[in-house]
Every structure is written in structure tokens, then in C-alpha cells.
C-alpha positions, 0 to 999 in steps of 0.5 A, spaced: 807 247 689 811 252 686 811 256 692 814 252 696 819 250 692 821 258 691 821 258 698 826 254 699 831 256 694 830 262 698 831 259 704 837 255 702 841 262 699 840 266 705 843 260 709 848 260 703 849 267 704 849 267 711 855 262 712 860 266 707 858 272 710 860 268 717 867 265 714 869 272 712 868 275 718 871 269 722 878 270 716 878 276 718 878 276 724 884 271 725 888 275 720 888 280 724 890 277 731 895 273 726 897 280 725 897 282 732 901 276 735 906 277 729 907 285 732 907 283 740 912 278 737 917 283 734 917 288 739 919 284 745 924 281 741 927 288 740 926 289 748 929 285 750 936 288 747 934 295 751 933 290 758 937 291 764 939 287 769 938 290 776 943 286 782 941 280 785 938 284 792 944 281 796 949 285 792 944 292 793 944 290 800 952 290 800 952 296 797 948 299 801 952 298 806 958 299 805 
């Protein structure tokens, strides 16, 4: 009996165990996607000063032609 009750201690540990180390990895992994979406974020904002606007293809076409 005593056995049997130590086996399940340890089975109730690993499986404690096992969930930690899966909630830490599953935290990991969305700081580090939070952390990427933020740097995405910041280098379209400053993109979109350095854009530039070509003419409608009407306008480049009556260019083309003058």
C-alpha cells in the first residue's frame, strides 16, 4: 500500500511539474511574439515617413507622351 501511495506522489509531481514547464514555454512564447509584433509595428511606423507616392499611371502616361 505504501507503494502505491508513493507512486502516485510521484505521478501527481511529474504531472505538476510537467504543466509548469509547459506554462513557462507557452509565457515564453507569447513575450516573445508580443516583442516582435511591437518591433513590426515600430518599423512600419517609421516607413511610412520614407514612402513615396508614384503618379496615378494617367498622369505617367501624359508624361509619356508629351
Amino acid at each position: 500500500m505504501r507503494g502505491n501511495n508513493q507512486r502516485q506522489i510521484s505521478n501527481k509531481l511529474s504531472m505538476t511539474l510537467s504543466v509548469f514547464i509547459a506554462l513557462c514555454v507557452v509565457s515564453i512564447f507569447c513575450a516573445v511574439s508580443i516583442v516582435i509584433v511591437e518591433n513590426i509595428d515600430n518599423l512600419s511606423h517609421n516607413n511610412k515617413a520614407k514612402r513615396i507616392h508614384l503618379p496615378h499611371h494617367r498622369d505617367f502616361s501624359d508624361f509619356i507622351i508629351l
